[in-house]
C-alpha positions, 0 to 999 in steps of 0.5 A: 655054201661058204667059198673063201679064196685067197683072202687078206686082212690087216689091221693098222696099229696105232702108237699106242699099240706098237708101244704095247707090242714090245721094245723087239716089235719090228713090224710097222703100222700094220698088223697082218690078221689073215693072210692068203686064206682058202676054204669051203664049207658045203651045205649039211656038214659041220666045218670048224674052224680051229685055232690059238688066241689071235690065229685069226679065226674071229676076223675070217667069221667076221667078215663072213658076216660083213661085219669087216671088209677083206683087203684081198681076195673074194668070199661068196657065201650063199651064192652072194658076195661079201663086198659086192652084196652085202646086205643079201649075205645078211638075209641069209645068215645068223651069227652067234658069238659067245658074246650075247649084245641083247637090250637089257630092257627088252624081254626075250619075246621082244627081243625075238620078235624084233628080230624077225621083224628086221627080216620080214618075218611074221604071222604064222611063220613066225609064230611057229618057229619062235614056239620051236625055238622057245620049246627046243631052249626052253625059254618059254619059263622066262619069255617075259622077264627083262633080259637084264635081269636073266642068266648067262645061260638064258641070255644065250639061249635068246641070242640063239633064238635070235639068230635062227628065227629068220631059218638061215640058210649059213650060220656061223658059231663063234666060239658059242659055249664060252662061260656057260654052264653043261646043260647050256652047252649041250643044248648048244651042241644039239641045235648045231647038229640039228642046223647040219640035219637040216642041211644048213652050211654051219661054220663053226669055231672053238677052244674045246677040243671036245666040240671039236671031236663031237661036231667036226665033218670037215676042219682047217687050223689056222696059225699066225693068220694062215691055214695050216690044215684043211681036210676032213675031221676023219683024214685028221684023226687017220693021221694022228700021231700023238695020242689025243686031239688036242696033243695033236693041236698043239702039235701042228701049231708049234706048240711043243718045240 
């Protein structure tokens, strides 16, 4: 379970930054990234989380993993608050960005298994879930290769691996396909329905409105750091009244004028 209530962040610009904003930016120091946001994300559905370049999604994901703290409001994310309780937060999430960050001279067996380690896992149970994710990614043909010298495609698959070798119980998925081939993507699309299958509390975030049709249980759309809309994918479609997903995205976020 992912609780997000009234939450807040901002950012504050250096000089450099405001002269980059333009002669006709009027704001002062600060930059409000998220403002006054609400959402849940129940255990075995798909939330996804829906929106243009700098609408704020990556800061809300961001500090759904601690990795920022919000200004305001509270985030309870697997019965543990983000501020108060950070590391039990960590313990029970995986985060995977479409941006890898693996060490380049380890192999994806190292890579993995240092991992687990962090989170305690190892022996029987971890051998038997680093083999299901090898298997299900098929990273057992590179296993011992530097992951330097690995694709795209196979380095994502590691992050995968890595991020759900501890079995978490939320995990978030950041825009994960961004620059990979099909057949990458589809795997990727698969094991996030098998996360939901399995009951697990996913977050998810894309540009791709075929994701977005493929994977949604419930979705918010955020715009200039608020939601706009926040109910079930079918009450979305219900409601279309332009004649594709991404006509009606474009739509609500005043896009067309």
């Amino acid at each position: 379970m992912i609780e997000v209530e009234r939450v807040s962040k901002r950012f504050r610009l250096s000089r450099k930054q405001r002269r980059e904003m333009g002669e006709d930016y009027s704001g002062g120091k600060f930059i409000q990234s998220v403002s006054d946001v609400s959402f849940k994300c129940t255990p075995g559905k798909i939330f996804t989380l829906l929106g243009p370049n700098g609408a704020g999604k990556t800061t809300i994901l961001r500090m759904l993993g601690t990795i920022l703290k919000q200004d305001s409001g509270k985030i309870i994310v697997a019965g543990f608050d983000t501020l108060k309780e950070p590391d039990m937060v960590r313990s029970k999430i995986g985060f995977l960005t479409g941006t890898t960050g693996l060490y380049a001279r380890l192999t994806p067996e190292e890579m993995v298994k240092y991992y687990a380690n962090l989170y305690g896992i190892s022996g029987k149970k971890y051998t038997a879930k680093r083999d299901s994710l090898f298997d299900l990614l098929e990273i057992n043909k590179f296993k011992d290769r530097r992951i330097g010298k690995l694709s795209s495609g196979m380095k994502q698959k590691v992050s995968i691996a890595r991020t759900l070798i501890h079995d978490p119980e939320v995990v978030i998925f950041d825009e994960p396909t961004v620059g990979l081939d099909v057949i990458t993507s589809r795997n990727i699309i698969k094991l996030i329905r098998d996360c939901r299958d399995e009951g697990k509390t996913v977050i998810f975030s894309t540009h791709i409105m075929g994701e977005v049709n493929m994977l949604s249980d419930d979705l918010a759309i955020m715009d200039r750091g608020k939601i706009i809309f926040n109910d079930t994918f079918n009450k979305f479609k219900t409601g279309m009244t332009s004649a594709t997903i991404e006509d009606e995205f474009v739509k609500i976020v005043g896009g067309e004028k």
